[in-house]
C-alpha positions in Angstrom: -76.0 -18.3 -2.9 -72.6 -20.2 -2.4 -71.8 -17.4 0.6 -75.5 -18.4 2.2 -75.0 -22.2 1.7 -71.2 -21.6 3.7 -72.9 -20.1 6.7 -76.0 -22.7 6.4 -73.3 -25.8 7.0 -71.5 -23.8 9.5 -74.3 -23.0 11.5 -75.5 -26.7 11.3 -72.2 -28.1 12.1 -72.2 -25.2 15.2 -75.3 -26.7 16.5 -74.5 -30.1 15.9 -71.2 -30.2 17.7 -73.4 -28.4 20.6 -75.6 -31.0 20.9 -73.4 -33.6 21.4 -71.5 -31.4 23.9 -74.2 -30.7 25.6 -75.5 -34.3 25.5 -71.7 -36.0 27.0 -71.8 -33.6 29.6 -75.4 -34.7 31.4 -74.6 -38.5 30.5 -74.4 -40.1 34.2 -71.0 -40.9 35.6 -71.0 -44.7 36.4 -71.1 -45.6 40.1 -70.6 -49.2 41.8 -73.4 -50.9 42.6 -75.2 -51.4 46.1 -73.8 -53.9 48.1 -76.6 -56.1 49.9 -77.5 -55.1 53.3 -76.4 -58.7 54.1 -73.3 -59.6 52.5 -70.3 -61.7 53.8 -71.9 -62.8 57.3 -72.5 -59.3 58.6 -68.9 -59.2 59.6 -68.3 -55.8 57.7 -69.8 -52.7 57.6 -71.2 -52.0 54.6 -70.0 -48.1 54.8 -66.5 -49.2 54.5 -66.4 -52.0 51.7 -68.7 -49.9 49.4 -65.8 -46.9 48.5 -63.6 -50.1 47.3 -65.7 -51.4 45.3 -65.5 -50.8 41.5 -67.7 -49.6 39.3 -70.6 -51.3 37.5 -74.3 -52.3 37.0 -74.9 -55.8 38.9 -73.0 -56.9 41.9 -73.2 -60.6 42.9 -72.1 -62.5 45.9 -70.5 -66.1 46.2 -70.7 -67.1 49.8 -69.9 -70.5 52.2 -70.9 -70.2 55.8 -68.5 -68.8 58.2 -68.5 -73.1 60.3 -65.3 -74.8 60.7 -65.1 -79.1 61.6 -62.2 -80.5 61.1 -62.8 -81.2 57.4 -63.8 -77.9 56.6 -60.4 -75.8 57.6 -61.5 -72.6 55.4 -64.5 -70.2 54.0 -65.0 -67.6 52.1 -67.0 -64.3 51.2 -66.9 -63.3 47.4 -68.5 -60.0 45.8 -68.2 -60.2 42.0 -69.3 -56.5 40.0 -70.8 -57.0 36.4 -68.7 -61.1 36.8 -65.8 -60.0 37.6 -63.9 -60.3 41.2 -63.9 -57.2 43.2 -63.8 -57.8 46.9 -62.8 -60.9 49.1 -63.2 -62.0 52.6 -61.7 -65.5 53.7 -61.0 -67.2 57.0 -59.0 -70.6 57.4 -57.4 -72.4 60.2 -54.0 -73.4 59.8 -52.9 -76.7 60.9 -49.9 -74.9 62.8 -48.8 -71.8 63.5 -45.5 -72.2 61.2 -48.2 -72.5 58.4 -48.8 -69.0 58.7 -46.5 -67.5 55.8 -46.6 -63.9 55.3 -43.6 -63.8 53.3 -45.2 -63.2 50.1 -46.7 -59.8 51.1 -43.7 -58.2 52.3 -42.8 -57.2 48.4 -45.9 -54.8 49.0 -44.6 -53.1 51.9 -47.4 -53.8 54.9 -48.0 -51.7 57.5 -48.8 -53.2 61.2 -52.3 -52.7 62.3 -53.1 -54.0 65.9 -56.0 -56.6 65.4 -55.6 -60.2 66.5 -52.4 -61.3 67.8 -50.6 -59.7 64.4 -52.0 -58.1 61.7 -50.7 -56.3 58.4 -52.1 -54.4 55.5 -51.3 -53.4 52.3 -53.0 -51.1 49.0 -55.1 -54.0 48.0 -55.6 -56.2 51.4 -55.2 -56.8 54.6 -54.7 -60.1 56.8 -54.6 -60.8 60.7 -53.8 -64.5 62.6 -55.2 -64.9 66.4 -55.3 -67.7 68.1 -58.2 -69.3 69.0 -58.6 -71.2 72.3 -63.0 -72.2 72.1 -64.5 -71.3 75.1 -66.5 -74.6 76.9 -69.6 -74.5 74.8 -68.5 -72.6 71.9 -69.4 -74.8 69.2 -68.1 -77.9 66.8 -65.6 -75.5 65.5 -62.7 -77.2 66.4 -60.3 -74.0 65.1 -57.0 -73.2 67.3 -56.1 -70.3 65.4 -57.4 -68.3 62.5 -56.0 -66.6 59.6 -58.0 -64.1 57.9 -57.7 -62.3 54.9 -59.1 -59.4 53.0 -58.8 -58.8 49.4 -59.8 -56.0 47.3 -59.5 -56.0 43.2 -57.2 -53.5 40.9 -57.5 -50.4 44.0 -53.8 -50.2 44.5 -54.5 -47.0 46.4 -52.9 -46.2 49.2 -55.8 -44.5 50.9 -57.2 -47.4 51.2 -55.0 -48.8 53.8 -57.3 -47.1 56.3 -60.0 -48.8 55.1 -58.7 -52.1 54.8 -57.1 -51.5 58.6 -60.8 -51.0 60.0 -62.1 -53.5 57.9 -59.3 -56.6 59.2 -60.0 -55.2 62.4 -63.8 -55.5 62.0 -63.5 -59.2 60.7 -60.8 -60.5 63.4 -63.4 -58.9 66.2 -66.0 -61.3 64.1 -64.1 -64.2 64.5 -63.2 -64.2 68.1 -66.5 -63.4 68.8 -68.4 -65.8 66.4 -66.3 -68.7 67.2 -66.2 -68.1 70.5 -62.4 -67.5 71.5 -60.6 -66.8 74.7 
């Protein structure tokens, strides 16, 4: 009776163990959720920013309108995953050119990229400056020259450079066109 009760708890344990095997391995992996079809001005594609962004259940976007006057110098493109800060787009015009300080990225070794009149990026963003000379009839915008910037949260991979090259590239070719530049 003993011996029987042994293999009765054994078998039981067997299949309990398997059961929960079986039921971790078909749980779902957890993906990032779907970026809008219209997110951050339609200045990006939405092919590229999707692979950097993390994963989650509900993404959320904080957005001002891509207009500059000569009281509003910058905007911005948020996209938050489950609250938290996961992607960044934001465009400013410096007051003058020697404003344009990109000291503080060189500790994450840039690479070039050729967008705008300079451009860098980096594992976890990218920037580019151009100058911006309004075309007659381009606007109120009364921007001279544009710094933009691109900002993704916690990657810190180095694949992503590629990305974040096409993506500055993609922006800066925004810019010049939506504001008009020569």
């Amino acid at each position: 009776m003993r011996r029987h009760a042994v293999i009765m708890t054994s078998l039981a344990l067997s299949l309990a163990l398997t059961t929960l095997a079986t039921g971790c391995s078909q749980e779902k992996e957890k993906t990032s959720p779907e970026i809008p079809n219209q997110f951050c001005w339609s200045a990006l594609e939405k092919k590229t920013v999707q692979p950097l962004m993390p994963a989650g259940n509900k993404i959320s976007q904080d957005i001002k309108s891509f207009y500059f006057t000569d009281h509003v110098s910058r905007t911005r493109c948020k996209l938050h995953v489950d609250g938290r800060y996961a992607f960044g787009a934001h465009a400013k015009f410096p007051r003058f050119e020697e404003d344009v300080d990109w000291s503080w990225w060189e500790k994450y070794k840039p690479d070039p990229v050729r967008a705008g009149k300079k451009a860098i990026v980096w594992d976890t963003g990218a920037t580019s400056y151009l100058p911006c000379k309004p075309l007659p009839g381009a606007g109120p915008s009364t921007a001279t020259r544009m710094e933009l910037e691109i900002f993704v949260a916690g990657s810190g991979n180095r694949n992503d450079r590629k990305a974040l090259s096409h993506l500055i590239k993609q922006f800066t070719a925004f810019a010049e066109k939506h504001l008009k530049c020569a």
